[in-house]
C-alpha positions in Angstrom: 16.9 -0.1 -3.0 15.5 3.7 -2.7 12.6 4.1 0.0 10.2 7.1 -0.7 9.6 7.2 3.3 12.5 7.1 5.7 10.3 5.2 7.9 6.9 3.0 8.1 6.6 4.8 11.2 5.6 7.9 8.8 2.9 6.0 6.6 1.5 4.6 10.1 1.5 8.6 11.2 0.1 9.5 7.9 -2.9 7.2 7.6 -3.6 7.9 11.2 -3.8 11.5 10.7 -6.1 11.0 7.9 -8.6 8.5 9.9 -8.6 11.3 12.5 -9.7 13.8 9.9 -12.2 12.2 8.6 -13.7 11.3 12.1 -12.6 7.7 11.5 -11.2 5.6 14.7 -8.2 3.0 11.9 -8.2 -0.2 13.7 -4.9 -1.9 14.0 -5.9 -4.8 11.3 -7.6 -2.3 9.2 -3.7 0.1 9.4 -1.4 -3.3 8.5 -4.2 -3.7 5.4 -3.2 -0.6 4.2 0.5 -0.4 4.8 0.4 -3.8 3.1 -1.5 -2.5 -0.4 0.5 1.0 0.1 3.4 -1.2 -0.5 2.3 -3.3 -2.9 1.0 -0.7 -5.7 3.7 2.2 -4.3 6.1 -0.6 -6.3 4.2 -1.2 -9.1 3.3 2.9 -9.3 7.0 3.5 -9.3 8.8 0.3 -10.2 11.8 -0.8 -8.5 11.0 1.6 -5.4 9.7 0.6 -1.8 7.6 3.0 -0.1 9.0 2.5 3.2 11.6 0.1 5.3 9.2 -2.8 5.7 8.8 -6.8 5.6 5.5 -8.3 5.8 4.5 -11.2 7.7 1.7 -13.2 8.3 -0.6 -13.3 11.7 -3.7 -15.4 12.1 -5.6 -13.1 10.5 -3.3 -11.6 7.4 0.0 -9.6 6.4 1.3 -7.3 9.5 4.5 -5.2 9.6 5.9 -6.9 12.9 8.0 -3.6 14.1 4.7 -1.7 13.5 3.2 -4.4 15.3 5.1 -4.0 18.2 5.5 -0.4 18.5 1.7 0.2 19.0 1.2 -3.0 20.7 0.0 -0.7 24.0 -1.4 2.4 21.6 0.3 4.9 19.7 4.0 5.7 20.6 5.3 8.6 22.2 7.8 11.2 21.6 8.2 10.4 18.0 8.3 12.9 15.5 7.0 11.9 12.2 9.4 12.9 9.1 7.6 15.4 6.4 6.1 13.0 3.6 7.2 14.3 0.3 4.4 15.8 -1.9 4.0 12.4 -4.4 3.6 10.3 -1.8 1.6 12.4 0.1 -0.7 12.1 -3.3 -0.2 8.6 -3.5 -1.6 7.5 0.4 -4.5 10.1 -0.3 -5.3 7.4 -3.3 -4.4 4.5 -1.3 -7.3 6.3 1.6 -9.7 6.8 -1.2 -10.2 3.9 -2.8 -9.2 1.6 0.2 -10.1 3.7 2.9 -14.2 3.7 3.4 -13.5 -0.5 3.7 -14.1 -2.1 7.0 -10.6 -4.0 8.5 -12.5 -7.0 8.0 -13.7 -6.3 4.0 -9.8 -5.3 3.8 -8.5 -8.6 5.5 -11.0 -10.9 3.2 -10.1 -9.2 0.0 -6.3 -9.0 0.8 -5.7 -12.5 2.3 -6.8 -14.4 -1.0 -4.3 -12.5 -2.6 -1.9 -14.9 -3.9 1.7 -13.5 -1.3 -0.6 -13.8 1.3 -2.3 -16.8 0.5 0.6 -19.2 0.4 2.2 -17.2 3.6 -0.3 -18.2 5.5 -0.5 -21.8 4.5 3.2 -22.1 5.7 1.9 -20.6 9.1 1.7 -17.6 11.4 5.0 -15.3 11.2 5.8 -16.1 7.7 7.4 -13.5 5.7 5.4 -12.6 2.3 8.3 -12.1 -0.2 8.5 -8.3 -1.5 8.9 -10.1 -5.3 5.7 -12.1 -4.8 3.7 -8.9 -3.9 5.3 -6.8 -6.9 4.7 -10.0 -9.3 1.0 -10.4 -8.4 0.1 -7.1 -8.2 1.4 -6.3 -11.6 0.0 -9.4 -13.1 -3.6 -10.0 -14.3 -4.2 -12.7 -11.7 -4.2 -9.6 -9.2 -7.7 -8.4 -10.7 -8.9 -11.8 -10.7 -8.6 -12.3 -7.1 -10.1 -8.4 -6.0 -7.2 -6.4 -6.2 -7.9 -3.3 -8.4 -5.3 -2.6 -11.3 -2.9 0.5 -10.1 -4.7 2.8 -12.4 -7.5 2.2 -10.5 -6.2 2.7 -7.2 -4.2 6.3 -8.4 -6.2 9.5 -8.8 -4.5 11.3 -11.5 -2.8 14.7 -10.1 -5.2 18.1 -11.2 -2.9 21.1 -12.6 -4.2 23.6 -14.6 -3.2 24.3 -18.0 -1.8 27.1 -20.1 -5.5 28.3 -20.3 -6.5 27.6 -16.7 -8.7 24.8 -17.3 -8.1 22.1 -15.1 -6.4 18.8 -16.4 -5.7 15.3 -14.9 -2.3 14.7 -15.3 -0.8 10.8 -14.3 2.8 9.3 -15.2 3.7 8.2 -18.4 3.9 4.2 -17.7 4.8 2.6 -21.0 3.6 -1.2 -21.9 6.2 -3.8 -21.1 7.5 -6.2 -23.6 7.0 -9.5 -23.3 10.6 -11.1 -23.2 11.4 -14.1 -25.3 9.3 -17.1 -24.5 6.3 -15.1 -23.2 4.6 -14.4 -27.0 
C-alpha cells in the first residue's frame, strides 16, 4: 500500500506547526484526534491510500498512534528533521485543521470515540488495534454522518486556481458514484 507521508512523524510536525501559527498550544489527545480522522478521510479522499505508516489503538480515552505516543511521551523529539509534505497533502491537513481544528481535544475525543472502529475497540479494552478496513468502511458509509462524522466533501476545501479568464474557481477531484454490487440493490 502507497503512503502519501513517509512518516506520521511528518503529520505530527505538520499539525504542530500549524497550532503554533495560529497561537494554538495542540494537546497530545487533541494531536492523536487528528492523526486519527487525517487517516480516516485521507483513505476515503484518495481510496486505497494511507496517509502515513500508522496503526491505531485504543487508550482509556480514544484511538492513539502508540509510536507517536511514545516518541513525545517527555515532549517533542529532538534532532529530527521533518520530510517536505507534498503540496496535496499539504492541502488536505489544512482541511483536516479547518474543519477539525478550532475543536477542543475533548469535543474531538466525544465525537470520535462513538464512531463505530473506535467504539467496539474500546469495548475489547485499552491497547486494541482499530482495524484500518473498519475506519475506511465507516467513514465512507452513511452510518459515519449519523454518528458526527462529517461526509469527506465536507471536511475538503476544494483547491482555488484561476481560470482562463482569471476569475477564481474551486476546483475538487472528480469522485464518481460507486455501484452497488450484486446483492446490495
Amino acid at each position: 500500500m502507497a503512503f502519501a507521508v513517509k512518516s506520521s512523524l511528518d503529520v505530527v510536525f505538520w499539525f504542530n506547526d500549524r497550532a503554533l501559527n495560529d497561537r494554538e498550544y495542540l494537546q497530545p489527545q487533541k494531536l492523536h484526534r487528528l492523526l486519527y480522522l487525517a487517516q480516516a478521510y485521507f483513505s476515503i479522499a484518495y481510496p486505497g491510500r494511507k496517509l502515513m505508516p500508522a496503526v491505531f489503538v485504543t487508550d482509556e480515552f480514544g484511538p492513539v498512534e502508540p509510536t507517536i505516543f511514545h516518541v513525545f511521551a517527555y515532549g517533542p523529539p529532538h534532532m529530527v528533521e521533518p520530510n517536505r509534505i507534498p503540496e496535496p497533502v499539504d492541502h488536505f491537513l489544512d482541511s483536516i485543521w479547518r474543519r477539525f481544528g478550532a475543536s477542543s481535544a475533548d469535543q474531538l475525543t466525544q465525537r470520535v470515540v462513538q464512531h463505530i472502529p473506535v467504539a467496539e475497540a474500546m469495548r475489547k479494552g485499552v491497547g486494541e488495534e482499530i482495524p484500518f478496513a473498519e475506519m475506511l468502511k465507516f467513514y465512507s458509509s452513511e452510518a459515519a454522518a449519523r454518528r458526527g462524522a462529517p461526509p469527506v466533501d465536507q471536511v475538503l476545501r476544494p483547491r482555488v486556481m484561476r481560470s482562463q479568464g482569471g476569475k477564481p474557481v474551486n476546483v475538487t477531484a472528480w469522485r464518481p458514484k460507486t455501484m452497488p454490487s450484486k446483492g446490495e440493490e
